[in-house]
C-alpha positions as CSV (number, residue, x, y, z in Angstrom):
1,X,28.6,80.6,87.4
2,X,31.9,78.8,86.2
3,X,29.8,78.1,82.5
4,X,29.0,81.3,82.5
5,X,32.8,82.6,82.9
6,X,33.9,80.0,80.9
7,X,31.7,81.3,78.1
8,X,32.9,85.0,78.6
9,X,36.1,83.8,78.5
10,X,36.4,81.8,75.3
11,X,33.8,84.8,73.4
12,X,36.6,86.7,74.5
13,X,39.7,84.3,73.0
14,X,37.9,83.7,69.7
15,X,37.3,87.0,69.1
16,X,40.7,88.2,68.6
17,X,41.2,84.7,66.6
18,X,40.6,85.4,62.3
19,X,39.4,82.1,60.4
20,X,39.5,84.3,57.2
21,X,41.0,87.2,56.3
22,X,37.9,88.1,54.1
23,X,35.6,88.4,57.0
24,X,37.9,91.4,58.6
25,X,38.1,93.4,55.9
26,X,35.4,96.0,54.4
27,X,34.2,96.3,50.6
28,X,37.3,98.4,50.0
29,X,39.4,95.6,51.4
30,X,40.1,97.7,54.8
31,X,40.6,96.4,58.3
32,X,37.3,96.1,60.0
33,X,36.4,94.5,63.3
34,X,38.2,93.6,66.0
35,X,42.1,92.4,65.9
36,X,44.6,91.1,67.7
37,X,48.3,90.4,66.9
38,X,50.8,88.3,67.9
39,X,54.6,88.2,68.8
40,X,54.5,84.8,68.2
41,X,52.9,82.6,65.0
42,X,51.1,80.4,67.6
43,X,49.4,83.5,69.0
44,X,50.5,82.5,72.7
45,X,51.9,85.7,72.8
46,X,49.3,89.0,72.4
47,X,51.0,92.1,71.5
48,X,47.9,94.2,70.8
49,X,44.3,94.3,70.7
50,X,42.0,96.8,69.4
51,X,39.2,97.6,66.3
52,X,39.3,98.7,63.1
53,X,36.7,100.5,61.7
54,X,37.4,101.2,57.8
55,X,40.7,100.8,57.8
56,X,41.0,103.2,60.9
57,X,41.9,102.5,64.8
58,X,39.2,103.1,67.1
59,X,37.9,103.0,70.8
60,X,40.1,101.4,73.1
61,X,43.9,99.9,71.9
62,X,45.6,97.9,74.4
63,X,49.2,97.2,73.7
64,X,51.4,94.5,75.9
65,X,55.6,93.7,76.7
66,X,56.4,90.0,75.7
67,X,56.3,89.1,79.3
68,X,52.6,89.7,79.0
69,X,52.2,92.8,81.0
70,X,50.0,96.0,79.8
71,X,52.4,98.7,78.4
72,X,50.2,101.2,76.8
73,X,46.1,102.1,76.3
74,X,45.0,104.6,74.0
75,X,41.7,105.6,73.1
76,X,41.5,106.9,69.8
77,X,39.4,110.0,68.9
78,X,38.1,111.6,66.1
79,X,40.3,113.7,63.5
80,X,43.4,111.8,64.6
81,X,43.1,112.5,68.5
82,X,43.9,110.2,70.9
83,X,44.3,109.2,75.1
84,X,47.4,107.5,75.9
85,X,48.4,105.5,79.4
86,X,51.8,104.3,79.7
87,X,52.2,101.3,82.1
88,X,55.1,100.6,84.3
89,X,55.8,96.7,84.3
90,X,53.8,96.7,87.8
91,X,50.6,97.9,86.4
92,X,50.9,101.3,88.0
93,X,50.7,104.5,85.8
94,X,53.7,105.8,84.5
95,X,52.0,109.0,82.5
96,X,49.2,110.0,80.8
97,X,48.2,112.6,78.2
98,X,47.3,113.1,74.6
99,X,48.3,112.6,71.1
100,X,47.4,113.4,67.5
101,X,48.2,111.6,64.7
102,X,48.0,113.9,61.5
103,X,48.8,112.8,57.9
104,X,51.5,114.8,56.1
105,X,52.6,114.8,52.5
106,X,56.3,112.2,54.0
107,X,53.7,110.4,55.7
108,X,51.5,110.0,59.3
109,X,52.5,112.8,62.0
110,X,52.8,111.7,66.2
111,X,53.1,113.9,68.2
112,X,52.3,114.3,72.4
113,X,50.1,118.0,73.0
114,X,48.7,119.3,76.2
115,X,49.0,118.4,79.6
116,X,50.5,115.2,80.5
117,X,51.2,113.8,83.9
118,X,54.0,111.8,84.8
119,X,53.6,109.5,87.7
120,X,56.5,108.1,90.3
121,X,56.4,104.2,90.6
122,X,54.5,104.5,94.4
123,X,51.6,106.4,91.9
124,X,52.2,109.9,93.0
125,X,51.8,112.5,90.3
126,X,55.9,113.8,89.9
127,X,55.5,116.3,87.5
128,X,53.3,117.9,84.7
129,X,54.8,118.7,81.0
130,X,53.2,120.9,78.5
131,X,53.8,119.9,74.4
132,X,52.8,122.2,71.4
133,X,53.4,119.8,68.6
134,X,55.6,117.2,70.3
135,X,57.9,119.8,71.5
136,X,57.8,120.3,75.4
137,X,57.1,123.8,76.5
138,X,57.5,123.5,80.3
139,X,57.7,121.1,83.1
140,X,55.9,121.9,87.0
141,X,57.3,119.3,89.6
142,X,55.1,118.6,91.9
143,X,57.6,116.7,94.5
144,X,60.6,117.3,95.9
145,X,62.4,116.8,93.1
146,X,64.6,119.5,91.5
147,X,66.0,119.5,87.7
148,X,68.4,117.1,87.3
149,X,69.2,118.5,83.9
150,X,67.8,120.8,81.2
151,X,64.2,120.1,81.2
């Protein structure tokens, strides 16, 4: 059992460790594959993980804080589309919801749309916000809470 682990384990380290760039990249010379980056040039430190498929992010994205906690997943769809989880530093859910990326003629376009759900640091659900476009459209508290300011 402890081989076996052991295994997993270092399949798991090498595969976000590049010998050659070449082998990463497509015909076209675009990402491909699974990658990994670092904050740190002796890759101690993981700041993201995720795959590349033609240049493109896809499937799950994990991103992490220096200290080594999970920040952010987000699961990319297609045509730009995505699921995002924020983290707070305790591993509970901070909010969840959707995103599109879109490209534009100044460049790549962010923005939150739908329903997301923001979530107190005990892991009750505090509130639900709509977006159109990255704008918020309305807020529904679900607590006791009341508006603190314009929302």
């Amino acid at each position: 059992m402890r081989l076996l682990l052991f295994l997993l384990l270092s399949a798991l380290a090498t595969a976000c460790a590049s010998t050659r760039l070449a082998e990463r990249t497509d015909r076209q010379g675009q990402r491909q594959g699974r990658y990994c980056t670092y904050y740190d040039a002796a890759r101690t430190q993981l700041f993201t993980r995720g795959r590349y498929r033609h240049g493109q992010s896809v499937g799950r994205w994990r991103y992490y804080a220096q200290a080594g906690e999970l920040q952010r997943q987000e699961r990319y769809r297609r045509h730009g589309f995505s699921d995002i989880i924020y983290y707070y530093p305790s591993g509970q859910v901070a909010r969840r919801g959707h995103a599109r990326t879109v490209d534009e003629p100044k460049g790549p376009h962010f923005y939150w749309l739908g329903e997301w759900q923001f979530y107190s640091l005990a892991g009750t659900l505090d509130s639900v916000q709509l977006y159109n476009f990255g704008k918020r459209t309305s807020t529904r508290y679900l607590t006791d809470k009341r508006k603190l300011a314009d929302h």
